[in-house]
N, C-alpha and C positions, 0 to 999 in steps of 0.2 A: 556498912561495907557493901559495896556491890563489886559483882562479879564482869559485869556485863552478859550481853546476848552468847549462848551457847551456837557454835557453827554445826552441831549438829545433836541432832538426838536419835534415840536407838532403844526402840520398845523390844524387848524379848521376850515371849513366850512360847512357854512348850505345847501348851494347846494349839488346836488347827488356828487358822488364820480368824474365824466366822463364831470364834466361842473367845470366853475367857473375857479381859479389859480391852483387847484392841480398841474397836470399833466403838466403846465409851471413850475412851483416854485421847485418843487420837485427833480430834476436833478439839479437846478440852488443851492439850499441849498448844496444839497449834495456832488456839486464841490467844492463850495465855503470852507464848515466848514467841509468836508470830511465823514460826515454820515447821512446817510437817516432820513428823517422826517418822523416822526409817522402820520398817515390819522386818523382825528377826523372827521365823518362829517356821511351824509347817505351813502348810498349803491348807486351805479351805478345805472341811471334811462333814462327812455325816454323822462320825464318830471321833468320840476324841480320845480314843486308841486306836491303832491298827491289828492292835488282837495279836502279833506274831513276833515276839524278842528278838527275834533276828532283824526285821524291816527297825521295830522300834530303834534298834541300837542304830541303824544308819540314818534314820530320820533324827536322832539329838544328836549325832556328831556334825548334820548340817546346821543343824539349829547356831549348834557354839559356832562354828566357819561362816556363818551369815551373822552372829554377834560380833563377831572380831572384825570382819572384814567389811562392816556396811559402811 
């Protein structure tokens, strides 16, 4: 059975943008099914908490709003 080519894909992760599978999977997607996966996740960081519940909680409610809407 084939599916055919997907119109998009949409990596998400809750780690910063610079940690986690992005920057493995992201080439390996894009060989594979020929186009670039969309980055759902935070921003590039030095740490992959920000140490404070309160930032945390509005950094994963962008995360989800950046999985939905990419």
């Amino acid at each position: 059975m084939h599916y055919g080519s997907p119109a998009k894909v949409v990596w998400v992760q809750d780690e910063p943008q610079n940690m986690a599978g992005w920057s493995f999977i992201a080439p390996l997607v894009e060989s594979t099914l020929g186009i670039r996966p969309v980055y759902a996740g935070r921003d590039s960081a030095a740490s992959p908490a920000v140490g404070a519940l309160s930032v945390h909680k509005v950094e994963q409610a962008d995360v989800i709003r950046q999985a939905f809407n990419a």
